[in-house]
C-alpha positions as CSV (number, residue, x, y, z in Angstrom):
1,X,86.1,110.2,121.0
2,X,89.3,110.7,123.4
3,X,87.5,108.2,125.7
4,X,87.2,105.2,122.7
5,X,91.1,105.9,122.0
6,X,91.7,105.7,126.1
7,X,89.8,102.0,126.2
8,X,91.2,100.9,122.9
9,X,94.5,101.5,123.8
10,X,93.8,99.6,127.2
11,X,92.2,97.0,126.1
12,X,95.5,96.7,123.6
13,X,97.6,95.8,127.0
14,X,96.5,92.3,127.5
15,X,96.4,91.6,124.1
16,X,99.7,92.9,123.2
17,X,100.8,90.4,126.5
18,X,98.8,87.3,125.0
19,X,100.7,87.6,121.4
20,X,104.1,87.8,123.7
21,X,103.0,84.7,125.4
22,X,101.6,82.9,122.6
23,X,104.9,83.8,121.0
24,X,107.3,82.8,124.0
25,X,105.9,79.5,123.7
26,X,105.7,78.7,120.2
27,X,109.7,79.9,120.3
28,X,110.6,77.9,123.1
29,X,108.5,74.8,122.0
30,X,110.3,74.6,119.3
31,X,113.8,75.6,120.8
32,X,115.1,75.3,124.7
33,X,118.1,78.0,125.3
34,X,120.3,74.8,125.0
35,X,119.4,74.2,121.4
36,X,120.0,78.0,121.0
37,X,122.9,78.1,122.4
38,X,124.9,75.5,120.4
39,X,123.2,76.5,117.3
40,X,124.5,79.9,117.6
41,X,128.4,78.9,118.9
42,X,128.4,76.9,115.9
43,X,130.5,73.6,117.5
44,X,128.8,70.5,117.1
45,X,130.4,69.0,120.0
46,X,130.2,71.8,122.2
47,X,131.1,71.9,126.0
48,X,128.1,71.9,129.0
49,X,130.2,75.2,130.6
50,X,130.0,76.7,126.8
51,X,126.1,76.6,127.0
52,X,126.2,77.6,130.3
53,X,127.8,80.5,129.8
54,X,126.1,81.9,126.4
55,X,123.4,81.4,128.5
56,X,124.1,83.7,131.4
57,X,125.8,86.3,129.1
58,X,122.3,86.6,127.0
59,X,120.0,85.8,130.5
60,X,118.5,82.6,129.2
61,X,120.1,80.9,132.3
62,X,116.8,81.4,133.9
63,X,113.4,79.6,135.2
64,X,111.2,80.8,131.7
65,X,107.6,81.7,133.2
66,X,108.3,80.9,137.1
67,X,110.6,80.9,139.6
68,X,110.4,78.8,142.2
69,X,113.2,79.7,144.2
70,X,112.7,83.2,143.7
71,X,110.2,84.9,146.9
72,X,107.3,87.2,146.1
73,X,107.1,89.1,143.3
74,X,110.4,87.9,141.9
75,X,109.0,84.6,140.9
76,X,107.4,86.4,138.3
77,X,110.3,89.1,137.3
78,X,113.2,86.9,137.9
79,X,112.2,84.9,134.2
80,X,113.0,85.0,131.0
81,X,109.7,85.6,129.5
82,X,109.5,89.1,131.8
83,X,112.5,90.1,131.7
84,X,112.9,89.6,128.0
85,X,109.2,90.5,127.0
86,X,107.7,92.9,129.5
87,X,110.7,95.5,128.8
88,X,109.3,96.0,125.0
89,X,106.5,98.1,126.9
90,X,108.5,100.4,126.7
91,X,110.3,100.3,123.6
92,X,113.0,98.4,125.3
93,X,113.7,96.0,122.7
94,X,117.0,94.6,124.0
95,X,119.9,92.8,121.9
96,X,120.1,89.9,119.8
97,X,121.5,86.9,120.2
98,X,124.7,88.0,118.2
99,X,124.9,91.1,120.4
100,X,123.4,93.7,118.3
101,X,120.9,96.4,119.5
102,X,117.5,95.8,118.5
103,X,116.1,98.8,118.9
104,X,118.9,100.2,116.4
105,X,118.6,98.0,114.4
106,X,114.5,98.7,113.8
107,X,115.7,102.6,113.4
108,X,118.2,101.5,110.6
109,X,115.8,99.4,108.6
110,X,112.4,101.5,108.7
111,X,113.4,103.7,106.0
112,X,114.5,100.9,103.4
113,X,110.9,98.9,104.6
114,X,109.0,102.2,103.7
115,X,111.2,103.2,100.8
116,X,109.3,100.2,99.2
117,X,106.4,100.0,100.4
118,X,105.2,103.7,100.5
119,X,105.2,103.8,96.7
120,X,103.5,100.4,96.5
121,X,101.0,101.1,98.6
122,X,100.3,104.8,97.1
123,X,100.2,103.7,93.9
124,X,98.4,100.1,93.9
125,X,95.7,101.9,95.6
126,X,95.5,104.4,92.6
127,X,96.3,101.7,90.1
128,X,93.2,99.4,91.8
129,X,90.9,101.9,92.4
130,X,91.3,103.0,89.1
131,X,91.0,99.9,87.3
132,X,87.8,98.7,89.3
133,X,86.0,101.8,88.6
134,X,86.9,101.9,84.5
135,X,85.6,97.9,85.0
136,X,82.2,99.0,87.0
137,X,82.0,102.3,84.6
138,X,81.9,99.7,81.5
139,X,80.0,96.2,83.2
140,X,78.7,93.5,81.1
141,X,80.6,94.3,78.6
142,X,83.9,93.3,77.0
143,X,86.0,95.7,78.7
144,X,84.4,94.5,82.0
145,X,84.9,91.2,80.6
146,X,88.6,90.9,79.6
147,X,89.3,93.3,83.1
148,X,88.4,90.4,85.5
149,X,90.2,87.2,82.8
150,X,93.1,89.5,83.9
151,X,92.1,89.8,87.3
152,X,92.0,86.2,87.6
153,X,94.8,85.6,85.3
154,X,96.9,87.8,87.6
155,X,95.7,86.2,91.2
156,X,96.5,83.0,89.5
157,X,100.5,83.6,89.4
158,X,102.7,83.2,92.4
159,X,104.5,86.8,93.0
160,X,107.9,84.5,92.9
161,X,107.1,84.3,89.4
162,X,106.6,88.5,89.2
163,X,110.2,88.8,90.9
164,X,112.2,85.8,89.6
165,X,110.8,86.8,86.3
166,X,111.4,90.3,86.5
167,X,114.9,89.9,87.5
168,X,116.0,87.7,85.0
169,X,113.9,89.8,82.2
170,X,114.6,93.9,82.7
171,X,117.9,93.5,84.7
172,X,119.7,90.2,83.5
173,X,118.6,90.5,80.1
174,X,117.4,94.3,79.5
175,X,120.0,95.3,82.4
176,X,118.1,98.6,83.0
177,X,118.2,98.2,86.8
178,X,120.5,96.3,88.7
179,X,119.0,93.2,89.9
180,X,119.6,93.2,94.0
181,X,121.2,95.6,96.3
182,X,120.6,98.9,98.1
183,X,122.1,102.4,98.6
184,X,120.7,105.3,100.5
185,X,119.7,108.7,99.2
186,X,118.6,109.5,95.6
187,X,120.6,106.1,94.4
188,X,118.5,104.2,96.0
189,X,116.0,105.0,93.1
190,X,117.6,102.5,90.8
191,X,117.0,100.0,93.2
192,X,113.7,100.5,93.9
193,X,112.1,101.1,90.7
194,X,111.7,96.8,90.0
195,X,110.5,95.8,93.5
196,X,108.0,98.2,93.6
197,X,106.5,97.5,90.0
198,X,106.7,94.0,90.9
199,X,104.6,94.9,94.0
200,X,101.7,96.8,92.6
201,X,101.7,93.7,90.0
202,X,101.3,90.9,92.3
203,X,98.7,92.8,93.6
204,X,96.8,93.9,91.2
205,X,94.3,91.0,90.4
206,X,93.0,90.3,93.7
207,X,93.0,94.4,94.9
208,X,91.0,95.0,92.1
209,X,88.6,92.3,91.7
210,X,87.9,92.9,95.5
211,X,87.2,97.1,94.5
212,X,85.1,95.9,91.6
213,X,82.8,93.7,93.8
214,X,82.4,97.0,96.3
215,X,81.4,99.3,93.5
216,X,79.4,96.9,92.0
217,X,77.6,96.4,95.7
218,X,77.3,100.3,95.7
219,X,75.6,100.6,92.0
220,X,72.9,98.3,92.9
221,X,71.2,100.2,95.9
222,X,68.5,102.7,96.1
223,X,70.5,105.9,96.6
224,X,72.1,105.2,93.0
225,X,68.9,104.6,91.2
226,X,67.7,107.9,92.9
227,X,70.6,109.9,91.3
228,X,69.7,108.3,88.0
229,X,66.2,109.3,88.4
230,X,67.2,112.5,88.8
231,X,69.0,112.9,85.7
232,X,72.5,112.6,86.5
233,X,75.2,111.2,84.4
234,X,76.6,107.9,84.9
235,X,80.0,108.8,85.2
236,X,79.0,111.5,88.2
237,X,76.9,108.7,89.7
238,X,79.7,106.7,89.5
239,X,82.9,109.0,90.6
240,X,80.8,111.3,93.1
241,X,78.0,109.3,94.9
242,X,79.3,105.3,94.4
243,X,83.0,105.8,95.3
244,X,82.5,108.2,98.4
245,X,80.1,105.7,99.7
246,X,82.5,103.1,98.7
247,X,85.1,104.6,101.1
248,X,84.6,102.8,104.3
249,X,85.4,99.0,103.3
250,X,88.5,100.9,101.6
251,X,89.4,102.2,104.5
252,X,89.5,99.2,106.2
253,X,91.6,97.5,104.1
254,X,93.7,100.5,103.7
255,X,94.4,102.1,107.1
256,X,95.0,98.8,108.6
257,X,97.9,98.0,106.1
258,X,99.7,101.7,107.1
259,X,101.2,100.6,110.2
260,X,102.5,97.4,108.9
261,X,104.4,98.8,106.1
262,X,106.8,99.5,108.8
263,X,107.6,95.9,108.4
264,X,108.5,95.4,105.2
265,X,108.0,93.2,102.5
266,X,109.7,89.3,104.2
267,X,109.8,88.2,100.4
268,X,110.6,90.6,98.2
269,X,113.2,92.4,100.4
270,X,114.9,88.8,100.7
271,X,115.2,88.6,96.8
272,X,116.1,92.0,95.8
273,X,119.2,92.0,99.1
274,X,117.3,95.3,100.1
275,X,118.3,95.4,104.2
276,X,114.7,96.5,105.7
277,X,112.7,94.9,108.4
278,X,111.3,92.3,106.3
279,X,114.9,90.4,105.5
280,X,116.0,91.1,109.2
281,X,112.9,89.1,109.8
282,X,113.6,86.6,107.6
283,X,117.4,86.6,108.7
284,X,116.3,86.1,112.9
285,X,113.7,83.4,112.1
286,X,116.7,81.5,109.9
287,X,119.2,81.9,112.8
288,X,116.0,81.0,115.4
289,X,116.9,84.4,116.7
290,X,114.3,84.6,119.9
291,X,114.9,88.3,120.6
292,X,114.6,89.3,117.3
293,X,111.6,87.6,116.6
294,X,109.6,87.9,119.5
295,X,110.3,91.9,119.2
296,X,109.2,92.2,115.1
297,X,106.1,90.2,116.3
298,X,105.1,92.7,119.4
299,X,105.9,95.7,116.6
300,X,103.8,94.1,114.4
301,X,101.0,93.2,116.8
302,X,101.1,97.5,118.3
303,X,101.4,98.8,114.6
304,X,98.4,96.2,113.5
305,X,96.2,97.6,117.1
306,X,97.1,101.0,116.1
307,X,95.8,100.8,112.2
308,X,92.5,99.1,114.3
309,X,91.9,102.5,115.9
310,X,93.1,104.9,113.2
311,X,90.4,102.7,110.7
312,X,87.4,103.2,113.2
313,X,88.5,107.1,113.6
314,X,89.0,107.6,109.7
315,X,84.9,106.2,109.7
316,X,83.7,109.2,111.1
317,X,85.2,111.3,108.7
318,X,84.2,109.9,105.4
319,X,80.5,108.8,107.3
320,X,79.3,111.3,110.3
321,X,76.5,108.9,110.9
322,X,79.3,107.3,112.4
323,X,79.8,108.5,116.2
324,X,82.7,106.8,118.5
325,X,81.2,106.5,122.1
């Protein structure tokens, strides 16, 4: 086991460097630090020494991948993409183009992220679960029927439709919540309560359906017709044998989601003004803020490798035919 952990998280390296340089170039193929730089001094005639010098102050004044004029090993470290990308190795996330640390800046914004997304992820996965099994528990019938027109009904609507409509609905109209905005501690309930219900909403058809066609997998092999045979009632079939074996594909849609509710949700943090990692996202790509951008995307990518490794370890637990060499 601590050997599979050692190679994953080795084999993670390059990979980690690969999305930073897949990254690096998209940014800079879309931007060069001179259409940064007059984007961010905001003067639309702007001065040559102006660039020149937002350019030095934020270290975009050098060669991006090589430097030719550099010797040895600085031909490699005297660049933008190493000095810029390499140092998030080690949680070095630098400042933004505006000055700000990054690094705070992640710190600040975790616990909004999670504040959402916690609660939307605990509870969908109830809410889902639930709902697939009551479908499987009463199939071919209308129940079962009626469950997936929903489903479908509910995969079928944009979630801007969930969040513009539940804005204008419960807090314009019913004015139960208030309809954007943030505050820590307990008041930060009041704030939550709509983004959260629209988030197990949105969700809800296509979790669901996807739970339904699992269990329904489950109920058709030979280890369920044995526990029939041998007199058991369908609802301990069902809740006891089909849903433990049923664990593993939702483990690997669930484990692999933990790490990025770090992130946030991009749209739904944007609507309700809620100042987590998903608008700061939003905010950097808006601004073409490199340094914020390339660092949410190497978060991302570590938290994403990291739910990788935690999915194949949480396999052995719900399976021990399962053995990590």
């Amino acid at each position: 086991m601590l050997s599979y952990i050692v190679r994953r998280i080795l084999y993670a390296i390059p990979i980690l460097i690969g999305v930073n340089l897949i990254t690096f170039a998209l940014f800079f193929v879309v931007n060069t630090p001179d259409d940064m730089a007059r984007m961010q001094l905001g003067i639309k005639y702007v001065t040559p020494e102006a660039i020149e010098k937002w350019k030095q102050d934020r270290g975009y004044d050098k060669p991006l991948l090589f430097n030719k004029e550099a010797q040895n090993l600085d031909q490699i470290t005297n660049t933008i993409f190493f000095e810029k990308s390499m140092a998030m190795f080690v949680f070095d996330f630098g400042r933004a183009d505006d000055g700000r640390d990054i690094g705070q800046e992640i710190k600040s914004r975790m616990m909004p992220s999670l504040a959402i997304a916690l609660p939307v992820f605990v509870l969908g996965l109830i809410v889902y679960i639930t709902f697939a099994l009551i479908m499987v528990f009463f199939r071919a019938t209308y129940i079962d029927f009626w469950g997936v027109v929903l489903c479908v009904a509910l995969m079928s609507i944009s979630s801007l439709f969930y969040i513009i409509g539940g804005q204008f609905l419960i807090s314009k109209m019913w004015h139960l919540v208030p309809i954007s905005g943030y505050e820590s501690g307990l008041d930060a309930a009041k704030f939550l309560i709509l983004p959260v219900i629209i988030g197990v909403i949105s969700s809800a058809g296509a979790s669901s359906r996807w739970y339904r066609t699992i269990f329904l997998e489950e109920m058709g092999k030979e280890y369920v017709r044995t526990a029939r045979a041998k007199g058991l009632s369908e609802h301990i079939v069902l809740f006891k044998h089909v849903l433990r074996n049923a664990l593993i594909p939702i483990l690997t849609g669930a484990v692999v989601v933990i790490p990025l509710l770090f992130l946030g949700s991009l749209i739904v943090e944007s609507f309700f003004g809620i100042p987590g990692l998903g608008s700061y996202t939003i905010d950097a790509i808006n601004s073409q803020d490199f340094s914020v951008v390339r660092a949410m995307v190497f978060l991302g990518s570590m938290l994403y490798i990291i739910g990788l490794i935690f999915t194949d370890i949480s396999y052995t637990l719900v399976d021990p035919r399962i053995r990590l060499a």
